[in-house]
C-alpha positions as CSV (number, residue, x, y, z in Angstrom):
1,X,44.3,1.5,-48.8
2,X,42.8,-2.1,-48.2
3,X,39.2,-1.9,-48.3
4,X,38.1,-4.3,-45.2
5,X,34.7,-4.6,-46.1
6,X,33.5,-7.8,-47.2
7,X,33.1,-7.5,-51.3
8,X,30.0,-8.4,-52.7
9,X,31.0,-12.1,-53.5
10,X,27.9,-13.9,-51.9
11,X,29.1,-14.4,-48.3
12,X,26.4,-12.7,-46.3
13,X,23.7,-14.5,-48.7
14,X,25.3,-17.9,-48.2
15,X,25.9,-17.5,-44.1
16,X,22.4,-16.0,-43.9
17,X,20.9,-19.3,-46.2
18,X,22.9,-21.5,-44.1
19,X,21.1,-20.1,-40.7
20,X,17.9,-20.5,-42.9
21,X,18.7,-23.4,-43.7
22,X,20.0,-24.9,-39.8
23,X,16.5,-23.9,-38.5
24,X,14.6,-25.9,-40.7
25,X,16.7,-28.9,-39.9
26,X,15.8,-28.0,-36.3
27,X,12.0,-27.1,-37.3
28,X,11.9,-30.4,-39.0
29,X,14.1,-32.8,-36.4
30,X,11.4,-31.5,-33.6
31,X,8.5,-32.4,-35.9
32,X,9.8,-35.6,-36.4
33,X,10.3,-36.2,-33.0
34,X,6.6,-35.7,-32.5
35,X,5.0,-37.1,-35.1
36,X,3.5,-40.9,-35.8
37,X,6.0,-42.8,-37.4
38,X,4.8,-46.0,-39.6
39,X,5.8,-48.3,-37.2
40,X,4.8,-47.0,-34.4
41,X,2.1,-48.7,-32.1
42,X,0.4,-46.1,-30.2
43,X,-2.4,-46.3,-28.0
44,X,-5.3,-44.1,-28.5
45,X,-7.4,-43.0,-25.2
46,X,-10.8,-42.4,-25.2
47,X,-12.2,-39.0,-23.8
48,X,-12.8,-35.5,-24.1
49,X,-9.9,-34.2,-26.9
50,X,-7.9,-30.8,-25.0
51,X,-6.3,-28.4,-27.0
52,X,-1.9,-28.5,-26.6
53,X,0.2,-26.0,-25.3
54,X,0.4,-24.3,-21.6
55,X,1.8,-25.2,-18.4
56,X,0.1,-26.7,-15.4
57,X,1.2,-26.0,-11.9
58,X,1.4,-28.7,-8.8
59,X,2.0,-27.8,-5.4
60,X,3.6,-30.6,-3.1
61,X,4.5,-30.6,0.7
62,X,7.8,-31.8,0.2
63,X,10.6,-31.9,-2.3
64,X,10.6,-35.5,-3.7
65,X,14.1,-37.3,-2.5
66,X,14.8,-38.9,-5.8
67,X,13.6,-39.7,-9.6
68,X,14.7,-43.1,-9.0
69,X,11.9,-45.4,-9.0
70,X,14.0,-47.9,-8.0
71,X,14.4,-46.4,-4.4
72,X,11.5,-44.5,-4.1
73,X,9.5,-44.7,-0.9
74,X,8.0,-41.2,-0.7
75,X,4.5,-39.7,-1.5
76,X,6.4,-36.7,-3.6
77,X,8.9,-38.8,-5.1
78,X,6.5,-41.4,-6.1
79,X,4.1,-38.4,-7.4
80,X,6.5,-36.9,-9.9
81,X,7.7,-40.5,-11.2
82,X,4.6,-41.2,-12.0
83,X,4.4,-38.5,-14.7
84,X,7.7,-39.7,-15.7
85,X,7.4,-43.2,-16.2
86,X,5.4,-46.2,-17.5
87,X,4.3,-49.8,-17.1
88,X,3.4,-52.7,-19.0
89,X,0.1,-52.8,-17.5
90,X,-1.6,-50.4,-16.3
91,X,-4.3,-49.9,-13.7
92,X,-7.3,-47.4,-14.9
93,X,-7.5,-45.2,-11.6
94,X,-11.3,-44.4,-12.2
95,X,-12.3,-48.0,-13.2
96,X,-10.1,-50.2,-11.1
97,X,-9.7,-52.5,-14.0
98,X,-6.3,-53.7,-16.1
99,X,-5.7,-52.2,-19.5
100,X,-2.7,-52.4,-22.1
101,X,0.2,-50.1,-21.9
102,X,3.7,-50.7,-22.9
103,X,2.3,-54.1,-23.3
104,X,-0.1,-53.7,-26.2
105,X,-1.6,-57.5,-25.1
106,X,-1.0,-60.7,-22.8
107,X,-2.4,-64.1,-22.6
108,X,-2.3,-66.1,-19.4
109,X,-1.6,-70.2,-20.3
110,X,-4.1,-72.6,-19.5
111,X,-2.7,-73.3,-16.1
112,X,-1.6,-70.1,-14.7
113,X,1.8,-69.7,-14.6
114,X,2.5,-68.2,-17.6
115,X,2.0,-64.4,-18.5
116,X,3.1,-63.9,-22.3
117,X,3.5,-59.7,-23.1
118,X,3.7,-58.4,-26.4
119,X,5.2,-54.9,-26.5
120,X,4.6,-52.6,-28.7
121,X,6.3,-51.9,-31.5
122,X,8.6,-48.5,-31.9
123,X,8.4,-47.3,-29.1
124,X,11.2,-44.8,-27.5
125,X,12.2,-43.5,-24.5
126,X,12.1,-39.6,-23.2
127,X,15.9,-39.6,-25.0
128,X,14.7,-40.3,-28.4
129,X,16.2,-44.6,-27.5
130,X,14.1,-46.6,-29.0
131,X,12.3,-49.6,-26.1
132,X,12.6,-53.3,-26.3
133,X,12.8,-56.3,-24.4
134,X,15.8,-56.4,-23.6
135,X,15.2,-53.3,-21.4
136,X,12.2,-55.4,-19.4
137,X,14.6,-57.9,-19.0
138,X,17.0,-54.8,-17.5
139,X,14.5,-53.8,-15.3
140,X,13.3,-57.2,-13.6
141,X,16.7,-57.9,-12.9
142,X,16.9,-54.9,-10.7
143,X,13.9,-54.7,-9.5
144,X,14.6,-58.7,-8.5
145,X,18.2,-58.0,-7.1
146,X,18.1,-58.0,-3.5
147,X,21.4,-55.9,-3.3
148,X,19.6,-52.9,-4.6
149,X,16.3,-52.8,-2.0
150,X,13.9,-51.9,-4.2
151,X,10.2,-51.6,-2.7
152,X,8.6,-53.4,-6.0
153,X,10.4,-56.4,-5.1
154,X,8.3,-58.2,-2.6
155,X,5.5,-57.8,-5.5
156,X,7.7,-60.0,-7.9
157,X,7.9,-62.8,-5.1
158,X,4.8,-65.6,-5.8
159,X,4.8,-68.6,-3.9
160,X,8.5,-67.9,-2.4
161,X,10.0,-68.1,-5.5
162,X,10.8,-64.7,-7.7
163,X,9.0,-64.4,-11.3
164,X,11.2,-65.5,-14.0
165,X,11.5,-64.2,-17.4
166,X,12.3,-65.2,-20.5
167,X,12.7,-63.2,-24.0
168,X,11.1,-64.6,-27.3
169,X,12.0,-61.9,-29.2
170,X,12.4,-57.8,-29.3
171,X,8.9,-57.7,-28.8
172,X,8.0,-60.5,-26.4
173,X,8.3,-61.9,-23.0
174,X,7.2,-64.5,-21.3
175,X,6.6,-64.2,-17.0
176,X,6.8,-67.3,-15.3
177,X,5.3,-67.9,-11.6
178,X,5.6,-70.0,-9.6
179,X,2.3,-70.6,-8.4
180,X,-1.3,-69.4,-10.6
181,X,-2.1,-66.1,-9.2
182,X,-5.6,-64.7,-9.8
183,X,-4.8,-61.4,-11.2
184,X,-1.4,-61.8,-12.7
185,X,-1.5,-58.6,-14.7
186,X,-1.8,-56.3,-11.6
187,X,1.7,-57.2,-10.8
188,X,2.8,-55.5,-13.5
189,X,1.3,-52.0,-12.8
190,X,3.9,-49.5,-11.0
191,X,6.9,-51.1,-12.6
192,X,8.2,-48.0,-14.3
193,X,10.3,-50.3,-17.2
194,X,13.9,-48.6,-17.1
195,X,16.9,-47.7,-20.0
196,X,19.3,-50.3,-20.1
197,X,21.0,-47.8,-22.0
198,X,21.6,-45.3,-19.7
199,X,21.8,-47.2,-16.2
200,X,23.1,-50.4,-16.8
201,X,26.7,-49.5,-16.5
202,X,25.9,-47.9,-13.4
203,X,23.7,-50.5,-12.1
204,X,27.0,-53.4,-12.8
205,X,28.8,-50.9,-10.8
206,X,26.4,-51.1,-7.8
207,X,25.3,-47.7,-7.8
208,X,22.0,-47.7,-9.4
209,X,20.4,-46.8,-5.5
210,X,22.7,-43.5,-5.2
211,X,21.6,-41.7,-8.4
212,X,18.2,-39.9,-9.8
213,X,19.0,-36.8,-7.7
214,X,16.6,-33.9,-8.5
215,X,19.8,-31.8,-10.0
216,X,20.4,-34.6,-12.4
217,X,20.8,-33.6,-15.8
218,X,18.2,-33.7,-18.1
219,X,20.1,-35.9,-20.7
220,X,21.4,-38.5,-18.3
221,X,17.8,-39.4,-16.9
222,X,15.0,-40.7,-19.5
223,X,11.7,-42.5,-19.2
224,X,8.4,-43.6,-20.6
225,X,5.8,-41.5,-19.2
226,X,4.2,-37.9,-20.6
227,X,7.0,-35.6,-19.2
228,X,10.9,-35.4,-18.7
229,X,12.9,-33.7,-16.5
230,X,13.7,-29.9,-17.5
231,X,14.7,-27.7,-14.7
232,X,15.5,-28.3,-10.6
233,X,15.5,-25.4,-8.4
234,X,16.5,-26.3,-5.2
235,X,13.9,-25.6,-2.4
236,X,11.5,-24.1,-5.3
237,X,10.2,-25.7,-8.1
238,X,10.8,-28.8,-10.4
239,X,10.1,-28.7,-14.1
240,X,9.7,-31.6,-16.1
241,X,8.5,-30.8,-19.9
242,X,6.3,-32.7,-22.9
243,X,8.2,-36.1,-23.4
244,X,7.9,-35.7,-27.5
245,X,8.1,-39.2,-28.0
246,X,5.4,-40.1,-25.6
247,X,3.0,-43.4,-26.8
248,X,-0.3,-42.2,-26.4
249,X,-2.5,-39.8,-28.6
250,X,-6.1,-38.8,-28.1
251,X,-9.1,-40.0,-30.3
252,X,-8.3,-37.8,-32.7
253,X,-4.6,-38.9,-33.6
254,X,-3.1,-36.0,-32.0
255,X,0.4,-37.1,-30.0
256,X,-0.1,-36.5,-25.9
257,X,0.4,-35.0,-23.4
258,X,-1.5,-31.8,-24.2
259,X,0.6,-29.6,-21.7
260,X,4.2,-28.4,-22.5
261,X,5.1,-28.2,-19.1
262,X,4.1,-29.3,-15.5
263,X,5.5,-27.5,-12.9
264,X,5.6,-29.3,-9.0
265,X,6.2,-26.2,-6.2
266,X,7.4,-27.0,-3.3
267,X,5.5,-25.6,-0.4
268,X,5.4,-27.0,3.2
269,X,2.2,-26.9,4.9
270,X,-1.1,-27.6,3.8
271,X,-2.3,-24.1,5.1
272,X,0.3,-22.8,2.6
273,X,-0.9,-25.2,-0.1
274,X,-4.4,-23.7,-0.2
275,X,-2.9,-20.1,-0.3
276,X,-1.5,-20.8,-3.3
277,X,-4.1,-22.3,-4.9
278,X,-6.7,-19.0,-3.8
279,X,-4.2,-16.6,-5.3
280,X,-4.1,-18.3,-8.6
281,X,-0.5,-19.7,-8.3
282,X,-1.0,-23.2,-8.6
283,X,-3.7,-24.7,-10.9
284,X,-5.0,-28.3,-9.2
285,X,-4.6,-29.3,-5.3
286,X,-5.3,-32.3,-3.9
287,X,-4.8,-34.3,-0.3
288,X,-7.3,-31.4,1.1
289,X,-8.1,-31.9,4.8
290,X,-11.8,-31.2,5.4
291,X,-11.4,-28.0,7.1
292,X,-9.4,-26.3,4.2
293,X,-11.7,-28.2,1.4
294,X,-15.0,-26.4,3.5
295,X,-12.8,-22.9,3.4
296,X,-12.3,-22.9,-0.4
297,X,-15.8,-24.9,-1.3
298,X,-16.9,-21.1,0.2
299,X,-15.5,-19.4,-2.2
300,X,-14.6,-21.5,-5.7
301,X,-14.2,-18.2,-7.8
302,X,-12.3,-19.2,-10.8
303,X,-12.2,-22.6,-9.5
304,X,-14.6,-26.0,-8.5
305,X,-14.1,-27.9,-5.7
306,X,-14.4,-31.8,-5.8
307,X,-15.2,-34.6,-3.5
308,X,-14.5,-37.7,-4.9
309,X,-16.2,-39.8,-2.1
310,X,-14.7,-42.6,0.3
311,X,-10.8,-43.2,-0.7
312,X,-9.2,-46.6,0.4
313,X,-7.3,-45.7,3.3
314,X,-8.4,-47.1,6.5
315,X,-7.6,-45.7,10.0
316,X,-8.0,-47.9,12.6
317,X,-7.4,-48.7,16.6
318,X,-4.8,-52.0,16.8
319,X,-3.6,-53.1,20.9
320,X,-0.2,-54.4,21.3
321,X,-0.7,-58.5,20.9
322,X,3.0,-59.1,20.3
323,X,4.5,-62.0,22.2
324,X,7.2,-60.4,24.1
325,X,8.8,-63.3,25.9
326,X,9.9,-63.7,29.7
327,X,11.3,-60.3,30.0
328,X,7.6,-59.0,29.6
329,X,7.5,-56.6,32.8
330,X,4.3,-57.3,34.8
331,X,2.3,-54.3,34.2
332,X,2.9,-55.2,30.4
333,X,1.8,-58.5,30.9
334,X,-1.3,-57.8,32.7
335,X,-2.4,-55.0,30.0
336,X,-1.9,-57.4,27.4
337,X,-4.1,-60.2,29.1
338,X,-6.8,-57.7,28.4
339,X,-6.3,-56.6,25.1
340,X,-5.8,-60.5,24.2
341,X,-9.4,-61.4,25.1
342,X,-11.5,-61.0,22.4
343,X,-14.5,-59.9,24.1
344,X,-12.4,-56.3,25.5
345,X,-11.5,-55.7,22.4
346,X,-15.3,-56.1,21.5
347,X,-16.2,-53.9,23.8
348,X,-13.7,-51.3,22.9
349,X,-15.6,-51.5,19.1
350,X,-18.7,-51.3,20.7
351,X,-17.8,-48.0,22.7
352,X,-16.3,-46.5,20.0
353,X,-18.5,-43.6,18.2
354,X,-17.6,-43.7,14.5
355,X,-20.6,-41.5,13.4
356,X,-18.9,-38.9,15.7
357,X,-15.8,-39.2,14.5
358,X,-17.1,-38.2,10.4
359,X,-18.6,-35.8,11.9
360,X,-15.6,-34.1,14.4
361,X,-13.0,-34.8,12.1
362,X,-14.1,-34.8,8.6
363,X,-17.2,-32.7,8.9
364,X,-18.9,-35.1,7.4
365,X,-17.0,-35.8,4.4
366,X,-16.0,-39.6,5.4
367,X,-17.4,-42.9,5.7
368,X,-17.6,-45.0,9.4
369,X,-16.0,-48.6,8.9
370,X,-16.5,-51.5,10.4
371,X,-14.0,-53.1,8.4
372,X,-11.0,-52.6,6.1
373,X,-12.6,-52.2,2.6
374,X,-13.9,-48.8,2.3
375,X,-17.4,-47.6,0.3
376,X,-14.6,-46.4,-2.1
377,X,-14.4,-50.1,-3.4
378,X,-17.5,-51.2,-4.5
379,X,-16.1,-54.4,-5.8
380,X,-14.7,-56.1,-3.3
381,X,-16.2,-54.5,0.3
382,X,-18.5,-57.3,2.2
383,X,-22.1,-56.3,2.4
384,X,-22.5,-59.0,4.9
385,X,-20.3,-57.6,7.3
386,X,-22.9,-56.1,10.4
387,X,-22.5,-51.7,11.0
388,X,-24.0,-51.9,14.7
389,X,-25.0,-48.5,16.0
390,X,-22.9,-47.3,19.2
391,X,-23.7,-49.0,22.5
392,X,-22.3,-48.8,25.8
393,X,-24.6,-51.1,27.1
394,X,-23.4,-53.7,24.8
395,X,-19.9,-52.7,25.5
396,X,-20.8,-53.1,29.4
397,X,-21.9,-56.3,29.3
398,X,-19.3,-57.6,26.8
399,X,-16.8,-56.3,29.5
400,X,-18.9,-58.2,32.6
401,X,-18.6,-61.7,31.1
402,X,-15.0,-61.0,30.3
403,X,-14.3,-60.8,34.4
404,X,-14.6,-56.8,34.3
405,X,-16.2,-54.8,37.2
406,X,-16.9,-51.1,38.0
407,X,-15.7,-49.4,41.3
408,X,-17.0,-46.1,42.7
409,X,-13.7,-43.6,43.3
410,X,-13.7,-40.5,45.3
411,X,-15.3,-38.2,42.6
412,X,-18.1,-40.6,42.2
413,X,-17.0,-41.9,38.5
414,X,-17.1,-45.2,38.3
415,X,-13.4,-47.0,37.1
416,X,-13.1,-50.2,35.2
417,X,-11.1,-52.9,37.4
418,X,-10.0,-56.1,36.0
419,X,-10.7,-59.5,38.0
420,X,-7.6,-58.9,40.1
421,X,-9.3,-55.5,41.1
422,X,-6.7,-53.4,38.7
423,X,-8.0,-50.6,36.8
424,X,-8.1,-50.7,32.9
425,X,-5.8,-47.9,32.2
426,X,-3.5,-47.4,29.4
427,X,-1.7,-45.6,26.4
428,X,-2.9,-44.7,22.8
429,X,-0.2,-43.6,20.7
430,X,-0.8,-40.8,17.5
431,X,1.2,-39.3,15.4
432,X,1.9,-35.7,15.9
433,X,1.9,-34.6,12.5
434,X,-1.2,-35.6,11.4
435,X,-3.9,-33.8,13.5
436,X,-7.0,-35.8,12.1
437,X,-5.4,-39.5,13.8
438,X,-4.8,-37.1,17.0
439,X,-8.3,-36.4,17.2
440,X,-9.5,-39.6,16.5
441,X,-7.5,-40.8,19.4
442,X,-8.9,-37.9,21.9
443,X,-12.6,-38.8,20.7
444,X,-11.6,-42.3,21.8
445,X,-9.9,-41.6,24.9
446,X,-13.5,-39.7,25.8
447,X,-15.8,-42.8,24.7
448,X,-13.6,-44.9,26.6
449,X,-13.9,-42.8,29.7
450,X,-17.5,-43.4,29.4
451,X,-16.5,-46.9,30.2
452,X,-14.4,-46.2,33.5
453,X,-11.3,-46.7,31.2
454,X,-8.1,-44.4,31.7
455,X,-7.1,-43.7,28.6
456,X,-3.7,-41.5,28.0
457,X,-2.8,-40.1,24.5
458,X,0.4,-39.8,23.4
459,X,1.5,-38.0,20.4
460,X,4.8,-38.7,19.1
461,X,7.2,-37.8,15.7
462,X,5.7,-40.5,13.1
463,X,9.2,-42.4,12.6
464,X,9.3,-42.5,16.5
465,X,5.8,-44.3,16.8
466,X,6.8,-46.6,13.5
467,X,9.9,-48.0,15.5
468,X,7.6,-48.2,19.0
469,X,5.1,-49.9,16.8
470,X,7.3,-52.3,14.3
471,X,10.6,-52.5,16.4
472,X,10.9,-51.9,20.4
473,X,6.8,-52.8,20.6
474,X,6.9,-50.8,23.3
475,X,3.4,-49.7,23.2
476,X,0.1,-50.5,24.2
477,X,-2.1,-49.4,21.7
478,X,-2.5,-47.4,19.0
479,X,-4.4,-45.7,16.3
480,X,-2.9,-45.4,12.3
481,X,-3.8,-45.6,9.0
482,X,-3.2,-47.4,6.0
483,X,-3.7,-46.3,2.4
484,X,-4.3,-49.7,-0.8
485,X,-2.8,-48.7,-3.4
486,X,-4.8,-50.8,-5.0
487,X,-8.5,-52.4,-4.8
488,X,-7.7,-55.7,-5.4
489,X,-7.2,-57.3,-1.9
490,X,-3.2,-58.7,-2.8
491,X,-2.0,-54.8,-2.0
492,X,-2.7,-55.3,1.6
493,X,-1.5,-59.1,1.5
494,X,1.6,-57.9,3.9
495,X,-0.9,-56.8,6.2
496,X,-3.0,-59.9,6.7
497,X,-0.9,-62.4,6.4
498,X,0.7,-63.5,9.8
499,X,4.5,-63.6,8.6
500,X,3.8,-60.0,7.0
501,X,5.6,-56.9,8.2
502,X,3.1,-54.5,8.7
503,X,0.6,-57.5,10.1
504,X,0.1,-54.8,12.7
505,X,-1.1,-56.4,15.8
506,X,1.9,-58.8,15.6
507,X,4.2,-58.4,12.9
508,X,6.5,-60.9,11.1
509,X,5.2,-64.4,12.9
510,X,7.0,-67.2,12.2
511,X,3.7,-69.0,13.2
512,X,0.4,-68.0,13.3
513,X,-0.3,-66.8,16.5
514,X,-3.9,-68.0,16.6
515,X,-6.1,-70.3,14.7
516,X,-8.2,-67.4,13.2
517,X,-5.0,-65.6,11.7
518,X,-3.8,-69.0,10.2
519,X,-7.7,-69.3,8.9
520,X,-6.4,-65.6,7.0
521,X,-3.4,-66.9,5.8
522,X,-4.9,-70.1,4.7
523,X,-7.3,-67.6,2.8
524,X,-5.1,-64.7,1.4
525,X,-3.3,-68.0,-0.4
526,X,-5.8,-69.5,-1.4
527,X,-7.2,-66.1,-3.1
528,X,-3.7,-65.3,-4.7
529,X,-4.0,-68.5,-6.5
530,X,-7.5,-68.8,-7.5
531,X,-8.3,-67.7,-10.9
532,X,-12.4,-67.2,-10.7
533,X,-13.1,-63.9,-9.2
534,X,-16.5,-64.9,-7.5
535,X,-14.2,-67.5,-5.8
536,X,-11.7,-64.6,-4.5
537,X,-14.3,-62.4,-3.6
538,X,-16.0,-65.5,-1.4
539,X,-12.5,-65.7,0.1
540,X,-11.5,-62.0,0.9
541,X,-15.3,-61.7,1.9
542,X,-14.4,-64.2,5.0
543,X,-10.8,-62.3,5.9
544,X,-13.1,-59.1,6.2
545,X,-15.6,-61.3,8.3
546,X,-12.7,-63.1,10.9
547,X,-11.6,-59.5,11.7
548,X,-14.9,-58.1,12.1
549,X,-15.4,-61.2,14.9
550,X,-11.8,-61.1,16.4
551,X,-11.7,-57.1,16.3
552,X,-7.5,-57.2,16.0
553,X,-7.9,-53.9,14.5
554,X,-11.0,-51.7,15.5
555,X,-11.9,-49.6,12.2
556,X,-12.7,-46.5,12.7
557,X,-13.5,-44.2,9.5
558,X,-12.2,-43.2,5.7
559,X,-11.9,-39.7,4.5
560,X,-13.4,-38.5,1.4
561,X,-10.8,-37.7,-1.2
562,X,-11.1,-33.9,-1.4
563,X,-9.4,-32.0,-4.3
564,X,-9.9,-28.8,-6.6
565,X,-8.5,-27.3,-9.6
566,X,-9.2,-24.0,-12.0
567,X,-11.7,-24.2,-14.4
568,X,-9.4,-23.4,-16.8
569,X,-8.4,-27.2,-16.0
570,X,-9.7,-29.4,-18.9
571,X,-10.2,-33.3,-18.2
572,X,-10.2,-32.9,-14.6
573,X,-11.6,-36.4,-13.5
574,X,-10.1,-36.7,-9.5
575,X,-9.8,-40.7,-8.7
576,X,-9.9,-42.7,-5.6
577,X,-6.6,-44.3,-6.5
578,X,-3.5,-42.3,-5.8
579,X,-2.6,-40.5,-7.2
580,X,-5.6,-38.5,-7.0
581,X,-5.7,-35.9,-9.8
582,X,-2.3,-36.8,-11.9
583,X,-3.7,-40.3,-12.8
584,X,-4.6,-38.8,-16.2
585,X,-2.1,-36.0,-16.5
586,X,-1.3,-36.8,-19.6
587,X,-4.6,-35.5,-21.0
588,X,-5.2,-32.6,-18.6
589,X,-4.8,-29.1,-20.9
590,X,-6.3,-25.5,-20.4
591,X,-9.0,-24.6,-21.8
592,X,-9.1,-21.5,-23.7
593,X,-11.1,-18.5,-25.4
594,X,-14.1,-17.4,-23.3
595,X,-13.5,-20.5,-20.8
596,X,-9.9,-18.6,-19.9
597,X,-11.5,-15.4,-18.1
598,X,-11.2,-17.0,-14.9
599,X,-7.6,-17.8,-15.2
């Protein structure tokens, strides 16, 4: 009878070594993925050293629409990439200023023109490929190529002429552009520097634009930021996991991020966001309005609520100026003949009670403005620029030299009439989905009445009101916000030039319109060019000062940036920059021990 048991010749010894021996390779291959190689040039961050391990959960009102940062547009998307990715220079979110990043150093020739980078040196991406230049070369190419719309590119345009550049070697670039510009180095912030390796193919083939999907493979997407992709769960969650080949370490020498994992939920209403942070599901929230910030500031059990002070968006009240030719309809017309002279729109400013609206809609966690710089940017907000109290008898008299006059109706109110004897009556448009501009516009609509104006507000879907706005202009006035994503005043160069597209009051001129917005443009230039900052700040200090005489936009107020997170949240520094509370994510960790009972 065969015996079919294995004899005793070694074989279960040898397959059992060989399993022995196969998980040390693994043990040893993940090691060296995280360890500091000889040659590589990491950057070391000051701060508070966390302890590694854990996973750290985001909640976000929307699933992103891609990974691609080539296409991205929305606040999710752009949220997650940013934990993805990285730039050759980076902005420092809680001090404003430049610092080295992929690019280890720069120098800026004598006139200008020239930025040289220096990477540095062994570097890899999320994929274990190592960086060089010839991927920076990769990525300005795309970024440049007008065939692939990407948002960055009007960033890379200086003095109408795209920046050029040229390789030394694996380790150095050179920038060229075509005019000096004053801070050079910001431009290079929010470039997330691609894998030629991985999308170059598909980029020849002209579909770099239709991939990055959130059900992308792991392998087949790779960056330079503190996490890569892990998991997609369609309508639930995305996972993205410790990128082990990540640059940066803490003071200490040990590799970041701290967190293995960082988990964004999706979850669709902000009512539902702070839910989940109460019951302990989600570990951080931000974009708090002040009404839900004031319900969990009650309770903060297990968890401290922040506020950060005055961000840098701006909302503001902006008439329909547009020049709408001959086919202008006569009521049009005659509204716009108001909202033209300077001296209504005055008088609209004067009227306007910003003190009321902190207080009605941000419960006193904002700031009033009187301009578009916010307290939130000390550096470069005028001090000169006057913060007049509200005054209707001001606003009265500003309206009587301007050929205004005040009838008694029916119902004893007085109305506004112009010097034809027409009443002053027209639309504010809001959007519907964000209830703070809605109230804005009804506090206005009230001040205005105050005035024997007939004011009408009228909410609409926010892609409706952007075409109104940007492409029918069938509006009359309106009341929106804008968020810098940067201090420095060239992030909102689109809006004060003339010929830029979200120049609100007028978009897109081929001229300037009037001689105070070619004074801006004149300005903005100049500013972009000029290397010495007191000289930029003495010519961004006049922009702020020409629209706090012509009043083309009436600023209205900033909200504080409101956020929380778990105590068990170490390194937990919110920002005024977005993004708010992942600017430093990769040196966020959990605290543990006696710190934990909370959690």
């Amino acid at each position: 009878m065969t015996n079919l048991r294995p004899r005793s010749c070694g074989c279960s010894k040898l397959l059992g070594l060989l399993f022995v021996l196969a998980v040390i390779v693994a043990s040893v291959a993940v090691a060296l993925a995280q360890q500091t190689h000889s040659n590589e040039e990491l950057l070391a961050l000051s701060g508070e050293a966390g302890s590694s391990g854990g996973r750290m959960v985001v909640s976000l009102r929307a699933e992103p629409k891609t990974l691609n940062p080539v296409v991205a547009t929305d606040a999710p998307s752009q949220e997650v990439i940013g934990t993805m990715q990285a730039d050759l220079v980076h902005i420092n979110r809680a001090t404003h200023l430049t610092e080295p990043a992929l690019a280890k150093s720069w120098k800026v020739s004598s006139d200008g023109l020239d930025y040289t980078l220096t990477l540095r040196q062994g570097l890899r991406f999320s994929d274990g490929e190592p960086l060089d230049a010839e991927d920076v070369l990769f990525t300005l190419r795309v970024y440049l190529d007008e065939g692939v719309h990407a948002p960055q590119r009007d960033l890379l345009i200086v003095g109408g002429k795209p920046i050029t550049v040229t390789k030394i070697n694996a380790q150095t670039l050179v920038f060229h552009f075509a005019k000096p510009y004053g801070v050079g180095e910001r431009v290079f912030d929010g470039l997330a520097i691609l894998p030629r390796h991985l999308l170059e193919k598909t980029y020849q083939e002209g579909k770099l634009g239709q991939i990055g999907s959130l059900s992308t493979p792991a392998n087949q997407w790779a960056g330079l930021g503190p996490f890569r992709l892990k998991e997609y769960v369609a309508g639930q969650r995305l996972i993205l996991e410790r990128n082990p080949y990540y640059w940066k370490t803490d003071t200490q020498g040990h590799r970041l991020p701290y967190l293995n994992e960082l988990v964004f939920l999706f979850v669709p209403s902000a009512d539902a966001q702070v839910l989940r942070f109460q019951s302990g599901e989600t570990d951080v929230i931000s974009r708090l309005g002040a009404e839900n910030f004031s319900v969990l500031a009650r309770q903060q059990r297990g968890y401290t609520m922040a506020d950060a002070g005055p961000g840098l968006e701006y909302n503001f009240l902006f008439f329909n100026l547009n020049d709408l030719g001959d086919k202008t309809a006569p009521e049009t017309a005659r509204k716009q003949k108001w909202f033209r002279d300077v001296q209504f729109r005055q008088a609209v400013s004067a009227a306007v009670d910003r003190e009321a609206i902190v207080r009605l809609v941000y419960q006193g966690r904002g700031a009033a403005l009187w301009g578009p710089v916010t307290p939130g940017n000390r550096r470069w907000i005028d001090a000169a620029i006057p913060h007049p109290a509200r005054s209707l008898d001001k606003a009265r008299q500003l309206l009587r030299d301007a050929g205004f006059r005040w009838t008694n109706e029916a119902q004893g109110e007085p109305a506004l009439v112009d010097a034809e004897g027409k009443p002053v009556e027209f639309s504010i448009l809001t959007s519907s989905s964000n209830a703070d501009r809605t109230k804005m516009a009804t506090l206005i609509q009230d001040d205005l009445k105050q005035l024997g104006m007939r004011v009408q507000v009228v909410p609409l879907e926010f892609r409706s009101l952007i075409d109104r706005v940007t492409q029918s202009k069938e509006y009359d006035a309106c009341v929106l916000g804008l968020v810098s994503f940067d201090a420095d005043p060239n992030s909102d160069i689109n809006v004060w030039l003339s010929s830029g597209g979200t120049h609100l009051w007028n978009p897109s001129q081929e001229h300037p319109a009037t001689p105070w917005e070619a004074e801006m443009d004149r300005l903005m230039v100049a500013q972009l060019t000029a290397t010495n900052s007191e000289q930029r700040k003495k010519l961004y200090d006049r922009v702020q000062e020409i629209l706090a005489e012509n009043q083309p936009m009436i600023f209205l107020a900033s909200p504080d940036i409101l956020v929380g997170a778990k105590n068990t949240i170490g390194n937990f520094h919110p920002a005024v920059l977005e993004p708010y509370v992942l600017w430093n994510v990769d040196q966020l960790y959990l605290r543990s021990g006696a710190e934990n009972a909370g959690r």
